[in-house]
N, C-alpha and C positions, 0 to 999 in steps of 0.2 A: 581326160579321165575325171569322174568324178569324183570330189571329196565327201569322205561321210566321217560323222561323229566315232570317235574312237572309245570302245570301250574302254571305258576305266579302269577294270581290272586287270587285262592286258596289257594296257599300254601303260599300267603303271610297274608291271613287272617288266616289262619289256625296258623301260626308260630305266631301270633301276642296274636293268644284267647292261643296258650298253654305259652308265656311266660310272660305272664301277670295273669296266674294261673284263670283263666276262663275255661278251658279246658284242657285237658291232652290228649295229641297223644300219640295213640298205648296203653290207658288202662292204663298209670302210670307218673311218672313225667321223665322230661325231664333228659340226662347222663347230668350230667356238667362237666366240664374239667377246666382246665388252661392252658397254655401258655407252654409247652414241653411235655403234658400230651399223650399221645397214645389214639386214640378214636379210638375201633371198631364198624363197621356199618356191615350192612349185605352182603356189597361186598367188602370195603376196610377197611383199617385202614388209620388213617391221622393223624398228628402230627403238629400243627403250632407250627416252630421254631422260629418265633420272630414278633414282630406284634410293628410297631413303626409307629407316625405320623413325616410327610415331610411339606415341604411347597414346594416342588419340587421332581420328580423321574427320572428319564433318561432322560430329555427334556422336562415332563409334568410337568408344573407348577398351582397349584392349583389357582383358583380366587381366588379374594379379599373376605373376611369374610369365608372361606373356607378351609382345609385342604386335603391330600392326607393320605390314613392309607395303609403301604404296609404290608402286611399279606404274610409272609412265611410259607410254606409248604409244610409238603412231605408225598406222598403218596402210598400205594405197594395194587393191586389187593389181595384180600385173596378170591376169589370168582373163582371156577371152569369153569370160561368163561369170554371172555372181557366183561370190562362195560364201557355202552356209560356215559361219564360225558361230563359238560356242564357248565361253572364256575357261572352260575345263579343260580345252586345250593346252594350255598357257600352264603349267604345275611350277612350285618352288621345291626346290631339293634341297639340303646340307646336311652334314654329317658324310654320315657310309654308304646314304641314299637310303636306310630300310624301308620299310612301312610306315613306322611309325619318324619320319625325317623328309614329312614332305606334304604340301599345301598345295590344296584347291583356292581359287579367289574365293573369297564371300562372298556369299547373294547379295546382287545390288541394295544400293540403300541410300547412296545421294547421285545427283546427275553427272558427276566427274565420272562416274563408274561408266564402263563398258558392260552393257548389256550379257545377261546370261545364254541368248544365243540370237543372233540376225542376220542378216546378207549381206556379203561388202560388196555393193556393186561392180560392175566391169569398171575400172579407172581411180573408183572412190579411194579417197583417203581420211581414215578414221582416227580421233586420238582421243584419248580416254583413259584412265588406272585402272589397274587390276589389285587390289587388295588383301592381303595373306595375314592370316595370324599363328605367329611363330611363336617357338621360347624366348623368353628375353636373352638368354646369356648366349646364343648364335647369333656370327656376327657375317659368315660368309657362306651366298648361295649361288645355287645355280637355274635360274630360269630356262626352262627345258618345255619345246615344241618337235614335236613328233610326228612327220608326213605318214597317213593312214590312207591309202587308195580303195577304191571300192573295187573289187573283184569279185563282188557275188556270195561273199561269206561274210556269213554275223563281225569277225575281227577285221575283217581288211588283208589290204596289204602293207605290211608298214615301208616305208618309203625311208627318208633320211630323218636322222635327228641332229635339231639345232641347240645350243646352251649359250646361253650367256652369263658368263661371269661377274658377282660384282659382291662388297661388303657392305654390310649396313649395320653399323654399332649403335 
């Protein structure tokens, strides 16, 4: 089955009713993980190797009352065909999850960064950051991936969702 890009505004209400225990994607509760954990999805596996906050990253400097979280990880296709990824995939949550309690990566901007969308080959394995810019005074989040199946409608199907836990003061 194919995977296709998840609309954002869906999947961001969608990730918010399952992690806030309102709702349950894909019929059960969400994988949880930590911080070196191995998570498999239905096309890859992913590992974040270290997830630390900055007040600067290659020349990007966070504003004032703000933070940068860089989120290391690496990835290997275990899926019979490439899959298009997209680093909107990949959201930061904390707090109660609202709207306003949750980050997209920045647009790339040095070569550590993971691309805003590409193919991970059948086999490939990718490592790269993904870059957030938070309030300075949160200290604990939740990195949140959402299976989205193509079934022929603009939203999908949503599939399982993964979170990994981890704090960065």
């Amino acid at each position: 089955m194919k995977r296709t890009k998840i609309r954002l505004i869906s999947a961001c209400a969608a990730l918010a009713l399952a992690l806030t225990g309102c709702d349950a994607i894909g019929g059960g509760s969400p994988t949880e993980a930590q911080v070196g954990d191995r998570v498999s999805t239905s096309w890859f596996d992913y590992t974040i190797t270290s997830a630390q906050a900055v007040e600067n990253y290659e020349g990007c400097t966070a504003p004032v009352g703000d933070k940068l979280v860089v989120v290391d990880m690496t990835m290997t296709n275990t899926y019979d065909q490439p899959v298009p990824m997209f680093d909107t995939d990949f959201q930061l949550y904390w707090g109660d999850y609202g709207s306003d309690e949750m980050a997209f990566p920045l647009e790339p901007y040095c070569t550590a960064q993971l691309p805003t969308d590409y193919d991970l080959a059948v086999g490939e394995t990718r490592e790269g950051v993904l870059i957030y810019q938070v309030p300075s005074d949160v200290q604990d989040f939740t990195f949140a991936f959402l299976e989205v199946f193509d079934n022929g409608t603009e939203e999908g199907e949503e599939g399982d969702l993964f979170v990994t836990y981890f704090t960065a003061p």
